[in-house]
C-alpha positions in Angstrom: 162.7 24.3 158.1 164.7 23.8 155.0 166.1 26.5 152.6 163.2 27.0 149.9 160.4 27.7 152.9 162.6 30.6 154.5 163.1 32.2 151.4 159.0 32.3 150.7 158.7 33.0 154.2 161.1 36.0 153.7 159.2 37.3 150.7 156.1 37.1 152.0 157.3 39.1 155.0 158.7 41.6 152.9 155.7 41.6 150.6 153.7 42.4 153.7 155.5 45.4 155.1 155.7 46.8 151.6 152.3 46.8 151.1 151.2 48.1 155.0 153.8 50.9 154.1 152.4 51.3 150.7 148.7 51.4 152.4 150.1 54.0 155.7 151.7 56.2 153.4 148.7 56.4 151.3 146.0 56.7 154.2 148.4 59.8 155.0 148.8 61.5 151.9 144.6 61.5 151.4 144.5 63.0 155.6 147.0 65.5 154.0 145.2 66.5 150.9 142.3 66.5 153.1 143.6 69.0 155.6 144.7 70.9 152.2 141.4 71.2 151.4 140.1 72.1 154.7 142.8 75.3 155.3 141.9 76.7 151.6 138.7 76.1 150.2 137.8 77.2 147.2 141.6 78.1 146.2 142.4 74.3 146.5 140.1 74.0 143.3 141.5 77.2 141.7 145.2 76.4 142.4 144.0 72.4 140.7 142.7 74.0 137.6 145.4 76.8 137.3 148.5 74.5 137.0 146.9 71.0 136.2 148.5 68.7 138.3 147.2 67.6 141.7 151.1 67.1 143.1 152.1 70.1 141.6 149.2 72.1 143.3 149.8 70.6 146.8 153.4 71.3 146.9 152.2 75.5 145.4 149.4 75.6 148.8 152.1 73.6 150.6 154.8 76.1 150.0 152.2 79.1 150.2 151.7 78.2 154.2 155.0 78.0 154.9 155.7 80.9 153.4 152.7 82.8 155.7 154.0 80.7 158.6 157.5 82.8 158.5 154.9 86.0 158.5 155.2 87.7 161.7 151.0 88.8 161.3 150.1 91.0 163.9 146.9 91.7 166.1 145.7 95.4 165.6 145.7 97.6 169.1 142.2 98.3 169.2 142.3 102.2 168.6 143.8 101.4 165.3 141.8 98.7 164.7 138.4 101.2 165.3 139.8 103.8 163.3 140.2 101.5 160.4 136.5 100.3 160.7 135.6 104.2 161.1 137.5 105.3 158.1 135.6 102.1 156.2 131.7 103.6 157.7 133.4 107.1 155.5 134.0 105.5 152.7 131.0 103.5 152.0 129.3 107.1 152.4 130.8 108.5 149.9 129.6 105.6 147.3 126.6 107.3 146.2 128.1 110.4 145.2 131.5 108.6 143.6 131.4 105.1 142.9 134.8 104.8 141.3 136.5 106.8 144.0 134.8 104.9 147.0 136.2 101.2 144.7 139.7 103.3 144.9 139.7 104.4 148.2 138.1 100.4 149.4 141.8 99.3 147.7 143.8 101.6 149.8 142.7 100.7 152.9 142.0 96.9 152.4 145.9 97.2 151.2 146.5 99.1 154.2 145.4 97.0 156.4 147.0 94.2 155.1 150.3 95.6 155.7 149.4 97.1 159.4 148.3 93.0 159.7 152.1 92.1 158.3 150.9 90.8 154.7 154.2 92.1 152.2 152.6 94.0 149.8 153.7 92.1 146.7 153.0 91.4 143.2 148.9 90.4 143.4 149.0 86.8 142.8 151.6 86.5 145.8 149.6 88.8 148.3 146.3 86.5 146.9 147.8 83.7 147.5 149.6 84.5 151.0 145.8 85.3 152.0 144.1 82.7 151.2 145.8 80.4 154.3 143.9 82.4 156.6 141.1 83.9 154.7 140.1 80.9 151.9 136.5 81.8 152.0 136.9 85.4 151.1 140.2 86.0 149.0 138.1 85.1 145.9 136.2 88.2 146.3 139.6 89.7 146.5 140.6 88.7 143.4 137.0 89.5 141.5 137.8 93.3 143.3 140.8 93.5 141.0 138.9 92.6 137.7 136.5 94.5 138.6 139.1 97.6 138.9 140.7 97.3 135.7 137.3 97.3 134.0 136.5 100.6 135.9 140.3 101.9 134.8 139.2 101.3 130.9 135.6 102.8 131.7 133.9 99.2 131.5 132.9 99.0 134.8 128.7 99.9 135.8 127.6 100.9 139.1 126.2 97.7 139.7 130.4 96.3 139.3 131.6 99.0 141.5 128.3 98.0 144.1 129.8 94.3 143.8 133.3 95.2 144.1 132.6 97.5 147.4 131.0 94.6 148.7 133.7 92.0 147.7 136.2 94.7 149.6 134.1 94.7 152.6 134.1 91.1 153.4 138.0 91.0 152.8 138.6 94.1 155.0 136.1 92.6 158.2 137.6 89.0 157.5 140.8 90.9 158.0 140.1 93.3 161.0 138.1 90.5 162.9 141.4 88.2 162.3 143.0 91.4 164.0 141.2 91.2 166.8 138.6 94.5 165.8 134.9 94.6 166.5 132.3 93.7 163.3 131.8 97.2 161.5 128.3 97.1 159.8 126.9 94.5 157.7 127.7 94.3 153.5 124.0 94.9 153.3 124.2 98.3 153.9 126.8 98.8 151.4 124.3 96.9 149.2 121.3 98.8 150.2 123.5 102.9 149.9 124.8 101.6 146.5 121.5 100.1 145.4 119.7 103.8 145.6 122.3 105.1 142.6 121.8 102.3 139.7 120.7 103.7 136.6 
């Protein structure tokens, strides 16, 4: 074999690896996003839109699960975790009567219970974003909760906005105690149907 066919044999060699390296490293990047996708749900798409930049978002969830993977989350002993579902059944009581003190009191506890769980009470964004590893489906409602609170804190917010935000509270706070290890407390429709009887 003379000189000039090993060289094109060399390059097409190389040319060959390059581009089954190219192709491997691509195949696992898309199984990557794909798994991204997967493990946060609607926050994947919020995240995207929020900064822009589809690296820039990935390496923001990417972080974010490291960051709850240093967490040391905890399972709730199952007294505690029955008392919080009992203090809950009060609150949702009280809606009819007090509205805006049942949406207050729904914060405190879904905040307690986040830090009984292990979540670091931080700045909002942080705490939203720590939960949406392990609750993507329902840390949306979280964040409507929190509009919907500083409407009521201006005296913008109806009955049917403190109804939604109870609700939006509820399926964060089960999502959280069944992650915990607690027993289903009742269902959001009875929250809908007790808040339902006070609308204007």
């Amino acid at each position: 074999m003379n000189n000039p066919q090993a060289v094109i044999i060399g390059v097409v060699l190389v040319v060959t690896v390059a581009v089954a390296i190219f192709l491997i490293a691509r195949e696992r990047r898309k199984a990557q996003l794909h798994t991204l996708q997967q493990v946060f749900g609607p926050e994947y798409s919020r995240v995207l839109s929020t900064v822009g930049d589809q690296e820039k978002a990935e390496a923001e969830l990417e972080a974010c699960e490291k960051r709850v993977e240093r967490l040391q989350l905890v399972v709730l002993p199952a007294a505690e975790a029955a008392q919080f579902a009992q203090q809950w059944e009060i609150l949702q009581t009280r809606f009819v009567d007090n509205p805006a003190g049942a949406v207050g009191e729904a914060d405190r506890l879904v905040r307690q219970l986040m830090l009984k769980r292990g979540y670091p009470i931080a700045d909002f964004e942080r705490l939203a974003a720590d939960i949406s590893v392990h609750h993507p489906l329902v840390v949306e409602n979280y964040r409507a909760t929190q509009a919907i609170a500083a409407r009521n804190l201006r005296g913008q917010a109806s009955t049917e906005d403190m109804r939604k935000a109870v609700v939006h509270y509820r399926a964060l706070f089960e999502d959280l105690l069944e992650a915990g290890g607690a027993r289903k407390a009742q269902t959001p429709t009875s929250t809908v149907s007790k808040a339902e009887a006070v609308q204007p």
